[in-house]
C-alpha positions in Angstrom: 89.5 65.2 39.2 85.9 63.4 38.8 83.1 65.9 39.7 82.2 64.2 42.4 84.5 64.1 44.2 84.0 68.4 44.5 80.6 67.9 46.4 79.9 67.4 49.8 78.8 64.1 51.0 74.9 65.3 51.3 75.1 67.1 47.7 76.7 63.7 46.5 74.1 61.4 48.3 71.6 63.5 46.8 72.8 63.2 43.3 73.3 59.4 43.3 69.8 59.3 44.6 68.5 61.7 41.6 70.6 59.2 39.3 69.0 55.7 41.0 65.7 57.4 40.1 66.2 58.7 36.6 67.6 54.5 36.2 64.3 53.3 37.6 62.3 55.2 35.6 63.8 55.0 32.2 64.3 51.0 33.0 60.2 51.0 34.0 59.4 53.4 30.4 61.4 50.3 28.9 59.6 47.6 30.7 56.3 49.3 29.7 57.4 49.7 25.9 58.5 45.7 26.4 55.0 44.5 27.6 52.7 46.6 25.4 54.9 45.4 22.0 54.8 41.8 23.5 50.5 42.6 23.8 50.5 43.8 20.6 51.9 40.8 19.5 50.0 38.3 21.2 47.0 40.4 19.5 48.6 40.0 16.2 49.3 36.0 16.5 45.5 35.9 17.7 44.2 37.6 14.7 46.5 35.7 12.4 45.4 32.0 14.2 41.5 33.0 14.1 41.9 33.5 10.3 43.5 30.6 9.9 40.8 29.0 10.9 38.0 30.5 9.0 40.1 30.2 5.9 40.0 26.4 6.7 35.9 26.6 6.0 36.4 28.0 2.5 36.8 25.6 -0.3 34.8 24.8 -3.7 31.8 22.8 -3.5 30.0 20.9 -6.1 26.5 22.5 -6.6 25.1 19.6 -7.7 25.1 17.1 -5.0 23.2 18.2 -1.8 24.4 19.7 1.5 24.0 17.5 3.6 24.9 14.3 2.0 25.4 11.4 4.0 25.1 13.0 7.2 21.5 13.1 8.7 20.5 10.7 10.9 18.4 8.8 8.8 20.6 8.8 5.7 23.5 7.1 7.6 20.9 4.1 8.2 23.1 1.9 5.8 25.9 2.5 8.2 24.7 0.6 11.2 24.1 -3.2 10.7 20.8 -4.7 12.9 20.9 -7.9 14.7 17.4 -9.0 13.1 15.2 -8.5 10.5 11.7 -7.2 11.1 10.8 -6.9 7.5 10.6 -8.9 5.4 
């Protein structure tokens, strides 16, 4: 004979309630665990993505030829053909 069936019908409502509750809770705890792993992990993939991109600045450079070759204003003058010329 299940032990339920030995309790009244208030000691039994009682003790499905109790049960309902203890469900809930340990199903919120899990819920809980759930989002703050799937936070962590959006952190993680955040971190990895950002240095990503700063590796992509990193490379060798020739320390020969000047920073900012070909790209000033007036050093990309050879770029843009003029319709006349005032000098001669």
């Amino acid at each position: 004979m299940p032990p339920q069936s030995k309790l009244s019908k208030n000691e039994l409502r009682e003790q499905l309630n109790k049960e309902a509750e203890e469900r809930k809770l340990k199903a919120q705890k899990k819920n809980e665990l759930r989002q703050e792993n799937k936070r962590k992990e959006m952190i993680k993939q955040r971190n990895q993505n950002a240095y990503a991109k700063e590796q992509s600045y990193i490379h060798w450079v020739d320390p020969y030829t000047p920073i900012n070759h070909n790209k000033l204003g007036s050093s990309q003058a050879w770029k843009i053909e003029k319709k006349y010329k005032y000098y001669d």
